[in-house]
Structures are given as structure tokens and as C-alpha cells.
DRENBALO-310684 format. One record per atom (N, C-alpha, C): residue in one letter; x, y, z. Coordinates in pm, whole numbers, padded with zeros to 5 digits, always signed. Layout:
BEGIN
AXYZ/...
END
This chain:
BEGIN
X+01709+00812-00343/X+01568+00825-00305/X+01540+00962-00244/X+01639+01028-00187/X+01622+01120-00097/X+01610+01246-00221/X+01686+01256-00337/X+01689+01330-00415/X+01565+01302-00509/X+01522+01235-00518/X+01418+01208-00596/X+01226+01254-00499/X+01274+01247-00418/X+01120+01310-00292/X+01203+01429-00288/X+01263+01512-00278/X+01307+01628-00287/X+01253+01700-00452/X+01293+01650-00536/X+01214+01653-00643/X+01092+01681-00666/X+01017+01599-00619/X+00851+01582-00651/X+00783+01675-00508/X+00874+01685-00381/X+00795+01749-00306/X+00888+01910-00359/X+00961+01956-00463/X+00940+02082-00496/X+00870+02111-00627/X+00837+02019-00693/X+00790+02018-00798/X+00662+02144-00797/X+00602+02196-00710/X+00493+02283-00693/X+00635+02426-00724/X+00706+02428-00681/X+00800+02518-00747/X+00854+02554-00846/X+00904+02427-00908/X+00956+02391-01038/X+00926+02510-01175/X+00788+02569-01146/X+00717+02668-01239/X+00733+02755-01226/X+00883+02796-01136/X+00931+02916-01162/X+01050+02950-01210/X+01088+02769-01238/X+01189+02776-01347/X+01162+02913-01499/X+01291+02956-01514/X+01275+02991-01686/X+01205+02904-01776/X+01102+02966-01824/X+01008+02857-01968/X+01122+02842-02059/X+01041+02750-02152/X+01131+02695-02269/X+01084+02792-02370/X+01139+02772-02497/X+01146+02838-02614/X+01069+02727-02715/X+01055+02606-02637/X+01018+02486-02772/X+01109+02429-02830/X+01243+02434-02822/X+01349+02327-02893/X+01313+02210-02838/X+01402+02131-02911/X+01387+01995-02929/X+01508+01946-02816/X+01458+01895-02740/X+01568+01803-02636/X+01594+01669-02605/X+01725+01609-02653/X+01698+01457-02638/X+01797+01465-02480/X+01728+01350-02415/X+01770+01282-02320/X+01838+01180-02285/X+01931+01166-02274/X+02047+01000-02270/X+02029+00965-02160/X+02017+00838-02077/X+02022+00750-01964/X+02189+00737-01933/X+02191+00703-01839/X+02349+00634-01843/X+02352+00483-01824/X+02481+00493-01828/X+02519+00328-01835/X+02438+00241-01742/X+02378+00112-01815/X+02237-00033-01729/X+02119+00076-01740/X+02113+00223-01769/X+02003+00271-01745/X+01887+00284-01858/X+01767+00327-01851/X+01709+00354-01998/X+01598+00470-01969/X+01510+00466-02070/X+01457+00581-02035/X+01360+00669-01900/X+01371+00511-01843/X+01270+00563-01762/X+01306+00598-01625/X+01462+00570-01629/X+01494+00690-01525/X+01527+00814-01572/X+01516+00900-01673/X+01533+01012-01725/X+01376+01030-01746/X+01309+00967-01725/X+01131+01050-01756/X+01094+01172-01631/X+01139+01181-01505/X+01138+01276-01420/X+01160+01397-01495/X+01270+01376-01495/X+01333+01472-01608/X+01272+01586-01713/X+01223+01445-01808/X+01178+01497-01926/X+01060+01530-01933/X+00981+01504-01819/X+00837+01551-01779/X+00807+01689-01723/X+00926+01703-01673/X+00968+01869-01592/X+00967+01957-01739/X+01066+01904-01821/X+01143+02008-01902/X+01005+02050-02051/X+00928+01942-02054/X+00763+01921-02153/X+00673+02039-02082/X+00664+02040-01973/X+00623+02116-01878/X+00647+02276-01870/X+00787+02284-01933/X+00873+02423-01930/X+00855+02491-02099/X+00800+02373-02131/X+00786+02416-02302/X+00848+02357-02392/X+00947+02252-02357/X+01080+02194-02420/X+00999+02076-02529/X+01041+02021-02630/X+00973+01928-02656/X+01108+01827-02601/X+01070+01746-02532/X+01170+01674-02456/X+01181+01544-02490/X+01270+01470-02540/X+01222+01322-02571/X+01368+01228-02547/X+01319+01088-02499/X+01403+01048-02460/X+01491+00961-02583/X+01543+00867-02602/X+01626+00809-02726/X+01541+00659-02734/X+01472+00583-02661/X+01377+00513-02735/X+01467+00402-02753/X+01582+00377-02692/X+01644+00263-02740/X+01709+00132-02648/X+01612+00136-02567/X+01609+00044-02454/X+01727+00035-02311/X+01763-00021-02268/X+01936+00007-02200/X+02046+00028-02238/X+02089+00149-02168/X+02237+00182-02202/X+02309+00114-02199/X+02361-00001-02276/X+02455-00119-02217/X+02522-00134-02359/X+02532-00130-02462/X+02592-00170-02571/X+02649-00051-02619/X+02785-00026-02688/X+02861+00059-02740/X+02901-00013-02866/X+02858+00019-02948/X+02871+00017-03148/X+02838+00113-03222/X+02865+00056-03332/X+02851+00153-03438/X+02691+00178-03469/X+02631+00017-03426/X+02446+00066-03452/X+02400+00149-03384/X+02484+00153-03215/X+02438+00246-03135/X+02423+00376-03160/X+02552+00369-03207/X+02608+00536-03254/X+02490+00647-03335/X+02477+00521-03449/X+02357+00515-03579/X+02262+00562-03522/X+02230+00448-03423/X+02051+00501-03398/X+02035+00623-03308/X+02133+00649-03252/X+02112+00791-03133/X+02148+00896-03250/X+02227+00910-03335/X+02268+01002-03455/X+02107+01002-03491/X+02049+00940-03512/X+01926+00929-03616/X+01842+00995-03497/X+01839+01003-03352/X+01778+01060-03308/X+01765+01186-03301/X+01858+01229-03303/X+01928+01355-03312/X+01849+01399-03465/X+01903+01348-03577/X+01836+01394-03724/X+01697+01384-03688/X+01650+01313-03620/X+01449+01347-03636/X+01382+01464-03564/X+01482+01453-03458/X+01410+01576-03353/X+01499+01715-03462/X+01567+01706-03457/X+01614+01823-03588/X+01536+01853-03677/X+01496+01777-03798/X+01401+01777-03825/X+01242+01807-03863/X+01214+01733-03720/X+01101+01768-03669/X+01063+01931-03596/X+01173+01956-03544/X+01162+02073-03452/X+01190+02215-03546/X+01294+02160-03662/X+01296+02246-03781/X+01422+02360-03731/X+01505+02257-03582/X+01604+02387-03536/X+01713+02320-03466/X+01814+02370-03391/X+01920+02282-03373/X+01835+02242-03255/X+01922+02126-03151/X+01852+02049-03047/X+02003+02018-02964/X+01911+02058-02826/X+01982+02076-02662/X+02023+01863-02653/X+02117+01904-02641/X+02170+01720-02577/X+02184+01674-02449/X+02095+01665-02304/X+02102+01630-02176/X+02177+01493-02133/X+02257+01439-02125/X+02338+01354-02125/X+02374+01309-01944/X+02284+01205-01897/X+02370+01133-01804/X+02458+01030-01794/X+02579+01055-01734/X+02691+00959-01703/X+02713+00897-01810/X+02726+00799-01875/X+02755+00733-01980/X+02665+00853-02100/X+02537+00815-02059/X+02487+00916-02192/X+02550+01041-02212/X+02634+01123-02098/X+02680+01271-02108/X+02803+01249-02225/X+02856+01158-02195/X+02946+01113-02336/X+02946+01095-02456/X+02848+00998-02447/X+02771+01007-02612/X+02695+01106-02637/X+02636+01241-02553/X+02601+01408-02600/X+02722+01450-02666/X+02817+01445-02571/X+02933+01492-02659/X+02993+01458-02781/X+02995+01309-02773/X+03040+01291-02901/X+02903+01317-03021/X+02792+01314-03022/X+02702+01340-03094/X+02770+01471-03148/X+02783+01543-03074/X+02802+01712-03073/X+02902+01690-03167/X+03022+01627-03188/X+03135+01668-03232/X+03098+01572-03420/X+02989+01498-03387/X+03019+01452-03527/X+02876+01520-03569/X+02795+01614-03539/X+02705+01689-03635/X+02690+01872-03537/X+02786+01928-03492/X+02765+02033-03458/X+02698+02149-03532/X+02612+02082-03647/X+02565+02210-03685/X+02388+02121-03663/X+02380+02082-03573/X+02238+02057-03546/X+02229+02000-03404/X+02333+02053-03354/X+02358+02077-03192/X+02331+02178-03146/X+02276+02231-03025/X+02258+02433-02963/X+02384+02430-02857/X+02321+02281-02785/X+02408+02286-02655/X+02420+02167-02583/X+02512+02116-02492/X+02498+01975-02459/X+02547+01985-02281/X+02452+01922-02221/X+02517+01924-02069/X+02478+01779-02039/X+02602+01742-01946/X+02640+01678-01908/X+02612+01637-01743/X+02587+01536-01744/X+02557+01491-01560/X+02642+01368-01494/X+02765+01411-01451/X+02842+01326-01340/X+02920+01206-01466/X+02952+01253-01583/X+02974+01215-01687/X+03118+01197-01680/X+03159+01033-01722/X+03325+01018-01723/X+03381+01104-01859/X+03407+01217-01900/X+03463+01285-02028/X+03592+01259-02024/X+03667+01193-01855/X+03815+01175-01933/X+03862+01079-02009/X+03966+01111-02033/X+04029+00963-02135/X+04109+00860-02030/X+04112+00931-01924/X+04107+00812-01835/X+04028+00710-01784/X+03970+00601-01862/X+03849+00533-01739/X+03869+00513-01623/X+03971+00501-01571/X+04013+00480-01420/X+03900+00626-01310/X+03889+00663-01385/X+03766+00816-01355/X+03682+00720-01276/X+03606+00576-01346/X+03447+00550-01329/X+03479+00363-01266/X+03389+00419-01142/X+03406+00235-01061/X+03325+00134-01181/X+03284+00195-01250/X+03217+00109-01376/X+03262+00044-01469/X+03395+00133-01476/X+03507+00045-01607/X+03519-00098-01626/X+03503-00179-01538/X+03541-00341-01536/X+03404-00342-01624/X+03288-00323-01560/X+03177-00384-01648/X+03162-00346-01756/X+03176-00231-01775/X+03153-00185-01930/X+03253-00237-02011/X+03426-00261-01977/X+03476-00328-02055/X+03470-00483-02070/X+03362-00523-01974/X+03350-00718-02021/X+03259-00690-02107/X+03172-00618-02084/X+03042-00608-02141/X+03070-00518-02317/X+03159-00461-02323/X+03187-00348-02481/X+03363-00418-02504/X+03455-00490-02448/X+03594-00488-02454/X+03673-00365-02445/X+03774-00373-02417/X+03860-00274-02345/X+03849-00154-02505/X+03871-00154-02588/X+03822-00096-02753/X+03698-00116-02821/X+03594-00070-02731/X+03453-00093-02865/X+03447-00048-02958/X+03330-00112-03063/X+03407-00042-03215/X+03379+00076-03235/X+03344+00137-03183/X+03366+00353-03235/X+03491+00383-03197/X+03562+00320-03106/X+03668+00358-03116/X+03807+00282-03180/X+03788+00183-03221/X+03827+00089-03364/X+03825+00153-03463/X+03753+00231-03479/X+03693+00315-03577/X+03697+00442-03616/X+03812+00486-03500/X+03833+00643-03491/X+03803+00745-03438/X+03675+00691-03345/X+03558+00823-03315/X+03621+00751-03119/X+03587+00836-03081/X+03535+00819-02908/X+03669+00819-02849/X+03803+00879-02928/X+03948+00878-02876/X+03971+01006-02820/X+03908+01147-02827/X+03926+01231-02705/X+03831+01288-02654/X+03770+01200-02568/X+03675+01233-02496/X+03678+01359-02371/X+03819+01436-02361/X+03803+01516-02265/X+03798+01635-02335/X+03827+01625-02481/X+03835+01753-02597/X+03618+01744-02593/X+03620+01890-02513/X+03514+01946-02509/X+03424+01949-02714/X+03344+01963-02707/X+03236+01987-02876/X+03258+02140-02860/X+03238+02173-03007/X+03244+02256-03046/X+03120+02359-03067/X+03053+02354-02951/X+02915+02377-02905/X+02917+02395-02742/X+02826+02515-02691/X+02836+02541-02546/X+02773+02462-02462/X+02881+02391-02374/X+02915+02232-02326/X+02919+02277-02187/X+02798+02215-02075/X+02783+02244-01923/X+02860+02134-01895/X+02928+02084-01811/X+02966+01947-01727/X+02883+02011-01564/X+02811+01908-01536/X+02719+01894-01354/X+02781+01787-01326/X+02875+01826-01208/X+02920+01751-01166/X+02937+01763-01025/X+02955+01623-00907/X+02928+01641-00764/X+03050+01545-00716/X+03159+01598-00595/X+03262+01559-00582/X+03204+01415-00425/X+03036+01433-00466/X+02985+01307-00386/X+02931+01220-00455/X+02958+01232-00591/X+02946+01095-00709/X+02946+00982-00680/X+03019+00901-00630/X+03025+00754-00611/X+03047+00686-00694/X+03046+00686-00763/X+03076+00618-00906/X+03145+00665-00994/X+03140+00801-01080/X+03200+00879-01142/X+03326+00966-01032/X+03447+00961-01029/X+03535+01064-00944/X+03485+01181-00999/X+03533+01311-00909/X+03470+01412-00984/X+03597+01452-01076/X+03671+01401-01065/X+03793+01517-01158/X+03773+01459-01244/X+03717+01336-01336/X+03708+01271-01442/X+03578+01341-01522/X+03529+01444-01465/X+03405+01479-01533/X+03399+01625-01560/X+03568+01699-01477/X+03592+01838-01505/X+03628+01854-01631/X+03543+01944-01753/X+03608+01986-01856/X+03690+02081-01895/X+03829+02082-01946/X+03950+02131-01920/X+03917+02234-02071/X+03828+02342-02019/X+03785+02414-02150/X+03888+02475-02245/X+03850+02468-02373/X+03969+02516-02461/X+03880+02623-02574/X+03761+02657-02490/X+03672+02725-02618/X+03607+02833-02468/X+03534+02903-02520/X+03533+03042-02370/X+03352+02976-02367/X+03269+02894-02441/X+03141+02821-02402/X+03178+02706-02354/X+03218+02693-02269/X+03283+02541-02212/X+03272+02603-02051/X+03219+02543-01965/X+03192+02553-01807/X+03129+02424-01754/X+03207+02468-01610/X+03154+02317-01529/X+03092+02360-01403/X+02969+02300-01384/X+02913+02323-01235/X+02883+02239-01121/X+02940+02252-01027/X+02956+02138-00933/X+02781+02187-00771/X+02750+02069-00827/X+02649+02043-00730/X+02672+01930-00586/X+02554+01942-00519/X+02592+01956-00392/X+02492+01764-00439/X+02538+01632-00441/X+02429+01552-00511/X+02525+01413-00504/X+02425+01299-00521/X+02514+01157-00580/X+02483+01150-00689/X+02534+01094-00758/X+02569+01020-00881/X+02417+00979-00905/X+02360+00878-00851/X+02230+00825-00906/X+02092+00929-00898/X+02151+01038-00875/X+02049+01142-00830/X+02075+01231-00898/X+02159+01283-01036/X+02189+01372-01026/X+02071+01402-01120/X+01982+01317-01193/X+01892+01407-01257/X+01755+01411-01223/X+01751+01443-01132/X+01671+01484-01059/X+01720+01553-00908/X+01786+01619-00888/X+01880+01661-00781/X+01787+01788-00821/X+01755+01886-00728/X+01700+01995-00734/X+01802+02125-00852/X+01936+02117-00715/X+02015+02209-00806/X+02039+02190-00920/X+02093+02053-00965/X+02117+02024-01121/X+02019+02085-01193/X+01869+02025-01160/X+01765+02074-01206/X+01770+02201-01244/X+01800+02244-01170/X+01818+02413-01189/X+01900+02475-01293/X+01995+02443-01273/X+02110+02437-01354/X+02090+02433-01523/X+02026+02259-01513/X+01959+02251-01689/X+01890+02318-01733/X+01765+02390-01612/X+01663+02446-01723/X+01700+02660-01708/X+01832+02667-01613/X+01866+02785-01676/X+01973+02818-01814/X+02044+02676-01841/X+02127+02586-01945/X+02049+02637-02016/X+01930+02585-02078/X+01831+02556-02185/X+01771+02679-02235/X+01751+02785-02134/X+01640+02851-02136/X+01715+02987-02223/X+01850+03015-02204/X+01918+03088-02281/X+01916+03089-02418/X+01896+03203-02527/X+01867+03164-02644/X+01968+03203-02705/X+01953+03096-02817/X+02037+03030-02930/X+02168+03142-02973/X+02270+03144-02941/X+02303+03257-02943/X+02397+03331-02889/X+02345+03311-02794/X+02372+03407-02647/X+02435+03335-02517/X+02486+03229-02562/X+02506+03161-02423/X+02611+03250-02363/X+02581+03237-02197/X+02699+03289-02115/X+02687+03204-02014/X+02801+03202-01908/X+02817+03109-01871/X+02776+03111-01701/X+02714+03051-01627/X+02634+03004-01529/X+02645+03068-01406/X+02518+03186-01376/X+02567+03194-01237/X+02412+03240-01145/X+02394+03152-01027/X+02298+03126-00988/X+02224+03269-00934/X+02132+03283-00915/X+02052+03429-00864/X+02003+03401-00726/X+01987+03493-00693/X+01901+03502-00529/X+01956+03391-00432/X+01859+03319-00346/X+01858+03213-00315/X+01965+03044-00352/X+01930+03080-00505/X+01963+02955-00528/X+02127+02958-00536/X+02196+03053-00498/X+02304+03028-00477/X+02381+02958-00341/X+02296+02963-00236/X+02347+02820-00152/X+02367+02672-00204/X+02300+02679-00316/X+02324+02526-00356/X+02411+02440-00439/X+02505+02601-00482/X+02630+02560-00568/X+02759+02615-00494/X+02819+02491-00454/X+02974+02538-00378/X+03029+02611-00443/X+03111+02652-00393/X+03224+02756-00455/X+03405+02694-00452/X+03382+02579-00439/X+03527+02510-00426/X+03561+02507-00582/X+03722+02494-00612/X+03804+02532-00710/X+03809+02364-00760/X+03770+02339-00872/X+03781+02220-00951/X+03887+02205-01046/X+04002+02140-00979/X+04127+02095-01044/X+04159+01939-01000/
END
């Protein structure tokens, strides 16, 4: 709550974020979540110029192959539609399925960041594991299936991990990406877990993520001011 009135009482600021360019941005919820805790979000980033849209597919709670399908298909419309590749914003559970999106159509991916997101192949990472495995079984079928077996192998696309070692839910070392490509970086914010999208700094973070064009990514480092809000501790 506290991150979320922090939010809306800077929101008169917010407009000095970097504008958008107009790509196409889908938004993932995380796990029990759906879209309408990512509408903060995506109302900021509509605002910045982004065409921002969320996935339209009710609660994050089921892991299949339809799932897979219909967020893939989200991905192909805003592609599409936008006529260009498209940014993947991914919380916690959703930061996972950005990634794996990324790795099974990287040529209609730009970029994918991640928020407080379990990427290891350890679940022991996320106090969530029991439920998600009564609720999907310890093997849901994408990974029956071949797909969703290395989840800490970064996409082949320039991949943020936001991550806060005051998570609560997610550990933070389960969400450090162990880069193997030189567009691969992780930024640790000062935030909980249920806040992180809408956390000021994160905020920050995504829409200087985004605002970089197609291209050109380099990798993250805060200006002026806003560098009190990103620690400087060593993530191993």
C-alpha cells in the first residue's frame, strides 16, 4: 500500500520520465494475479506513448500449453498490430513467461524485463512453490513438453531482471540473471515483492528500459538524483 500512494502521490512527476517511441508493450500479472493489478502500470506507460496492453486472460493461475498459446497469440497481435517488435514487462510469475515468450519467438521480441521474477531452476527460490505445484503438479505440461526446462538461461534479447533483496516471496538470488550474452543486466531496487510494479524506482527503471531505441540497448545506470534509489550491493 505504501508503494502504491507513493506512486500516485508522484505521479505529477512521472512526466518526466523518457517518452515512448509507440511500441507495443504487453504486460504479465504474476502468479493469483490478473490484469488489474498491472493497470497502474500500464496507464503510466499509455501516458509515455507506449501502446501498453495487458494479456486479457483472466488469473495467473494455470500453466499449459493453452496458456502458452494464448499469451504467444498475444504477443503475434500486438506485433502485428504495432507492425514492430514488442517490449515484454513481466511480473513474478509473468517475468517468466516474458522470458520464455522471448526464447520461443525472438524475432518479435525488442526486450523483456522482469519484476522480482523466480528465473531459477530452482523453485525452492519462491514461498509459492507448494501452491503452484498443487495447483499446475510438480511438471506442468510445457515442461512435459520440452519448453520451461532452463529458466535461468537468459532470451536471446536484452533481458532487465528488477529485483529487491526485500521480496518476501521471491528470494532475491532466485531472480539474479547469471548473464551469458553482454544485453543481460540485473537491477536491484530498494521495494517488496507486491509492490514492485508500481515501486517508484522500478518504475523508473522500466520506462528508462523502454525508452532506449531498438538497437541500442546499453545497460542501466541511473542519472542525477535518482541514483539514491538503487543500492550498490554486489548480487551473488
Amino acid at each position: 500500500m505504501t508503494e502504491l500512494a507513493s506512486f500516485y502521490a508522484l505521479t505529477p512527476l512521472m512526466g518526466m520520465l523518457p517518452r515512448g517511441d509507440g511500441h507495443g508493450v504487453l504486460v504479465l500479472p504474476g502468479f493469483m494475479a490478473s490484469d488489474f493489478s498491472t493497470a497502474p502500470l500500464r496507464r503510466l506507460l499509455a501516458k509515455l506513448g507506449y501502446d501498453a496492453v495487458g494479456w486479457n486472460l483472466g488469473r495467473n493461475v494455470r500453466v499449459d500449453n493453452a496458456r502458452i498459446e494464448a499469451m504467444m497469440a498475444c504477443v503475434d497481435e500486438l506485433h502485428a498490430r504495432t507492425g514492430g517488435k514488442v517490449s515484454i514487462v513481466g511480473w513474478s510469475l509473468g517475468g517468466v513467461f516474458a522470458r520464455e515468450l522471448a526464447k520461443l519467438a525472438p524475432e518479435k521480441v525488442r526486450q523483456v524485463i522482469s519484476l522480482g521474477s523466480p528465473i531459477s531452476d530452482d523453485r525452492n527460490h519462491t514461498n509459492a512453490r507448494r501452491l503452484f505445484e498443487y495447483l499446475n503438479g510438480h511438471e506442468p505440461e510445457p515442461i512435459r513438453n520440452g519448453n520451461f526446462r532452463e529458466l535461468a538461461k537468459a532470451p536471446p534479447v536484452p533481458t532487465t531482471s528488477i529485483l529487491t533483496k526485500a521480496d518476501g516471496v521471491v528470494h532475491w538470488r532466485g531472480s539474479v540473471q547469471d548473464c551469458d550474452h553482454d544485453q543481460c543486466e540485473n537491477i536491484e531496487v530498494f521495494a517488496s515483492h507486491c509492490g514492485l510494479g508500481v515501486n517508484p524506482a522500478a518504475v523508473y527503471a522500466i520506462a528508462d528500459r523502454l525508452a532506449q531505441e531498438e538497437g541500442k540497448w546499453r545497460k542501466f545506470q541511473p542519472r542525477g538524483i535518482a541514483n539514491i534509489a538503487f543500492p550498490r550491493t554486489r548480487l551473488h
